[in-house]
C-alpha positions in Angstrom: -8.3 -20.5 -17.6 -6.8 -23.9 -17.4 -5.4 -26.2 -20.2 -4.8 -29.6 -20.6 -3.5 -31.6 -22.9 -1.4 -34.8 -24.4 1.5 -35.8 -26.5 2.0 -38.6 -28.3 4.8 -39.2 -30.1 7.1 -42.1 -31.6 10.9 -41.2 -32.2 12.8 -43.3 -34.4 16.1 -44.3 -36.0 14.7 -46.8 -38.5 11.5 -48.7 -39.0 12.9 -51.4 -36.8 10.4 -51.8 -33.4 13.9 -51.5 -31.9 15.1 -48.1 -32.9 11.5 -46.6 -31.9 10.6 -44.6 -28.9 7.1 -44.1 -27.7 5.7 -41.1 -25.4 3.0 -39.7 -23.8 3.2 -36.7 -22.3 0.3 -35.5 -20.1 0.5 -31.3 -19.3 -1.3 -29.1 -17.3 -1.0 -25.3 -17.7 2.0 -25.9 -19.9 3.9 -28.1 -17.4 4.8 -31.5 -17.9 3.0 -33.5 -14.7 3.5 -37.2 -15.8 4.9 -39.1 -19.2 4.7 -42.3 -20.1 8.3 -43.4 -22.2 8.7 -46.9 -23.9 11.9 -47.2 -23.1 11.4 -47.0 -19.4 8.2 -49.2 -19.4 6.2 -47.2 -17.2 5.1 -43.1 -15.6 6.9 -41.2 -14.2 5.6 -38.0 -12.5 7.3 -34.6 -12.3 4.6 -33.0 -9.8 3.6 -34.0 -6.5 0.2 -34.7 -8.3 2.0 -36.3 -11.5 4.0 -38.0 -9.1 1.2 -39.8 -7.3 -0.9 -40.4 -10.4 2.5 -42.5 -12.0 2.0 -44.6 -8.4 -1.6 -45.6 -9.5 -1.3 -45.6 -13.2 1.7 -48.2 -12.9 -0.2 -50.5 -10.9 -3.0 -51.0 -13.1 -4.2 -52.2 -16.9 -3.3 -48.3 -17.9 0.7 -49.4 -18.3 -0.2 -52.5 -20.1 -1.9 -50.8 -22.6 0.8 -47.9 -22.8 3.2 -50.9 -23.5 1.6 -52.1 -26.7 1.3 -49.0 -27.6 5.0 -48.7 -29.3 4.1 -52.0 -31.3 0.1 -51.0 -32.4 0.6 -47.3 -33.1 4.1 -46.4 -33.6 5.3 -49.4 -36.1 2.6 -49.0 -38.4 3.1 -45.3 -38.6 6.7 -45.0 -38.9 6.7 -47.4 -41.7 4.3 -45.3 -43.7 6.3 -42.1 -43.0 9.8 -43.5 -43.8 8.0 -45.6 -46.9 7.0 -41.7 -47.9 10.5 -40.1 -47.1 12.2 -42.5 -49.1 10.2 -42.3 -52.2 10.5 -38.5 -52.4 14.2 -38.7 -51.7 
């Protein structure tokens, strides 16, 4: 069989929007074909069909919406998990 899945995930240094990095990873059989990184601002592929679908992905509303992404989903997130870490430290 085949398997396909995502990753999302926010690294960060501090709650500040600054500090955080947002990713999402897109694999295919275990092998990474395309990611999406914050701190690049847009896809890059790692396949010839990753590749390609960073091309098309880049030049439409998909990357606009990956962008906000850091603010919307990561923010609000890591402040609730450093608010928790620091209250049990």
């Amino acid at each position: 069989g085949f398997l396909h899945y995502t990753v999302d995930n926010c690294e960060f240094n501090s709650s500040k929007l600054n500090d955080i990095e947002y990713t999402l990873s897109y694999y295919y059989n275990k092998l990474e074909i395309i990611r999406f990184s914050s701190s690049v601002g847009k896809f890059v592929g790692y396949t010839e069909f990753g590749i390609k679908n960073a091309e098309r992905l880049n030049n439409g509303p998909e990357v606009i919406a990956r962008r906000a992404q850091k603010e919307s989903y990561c923010l609000s997130n890591v402040g609730i998990d450093v608010e928790s870490a620091l209250t049990k430290s």
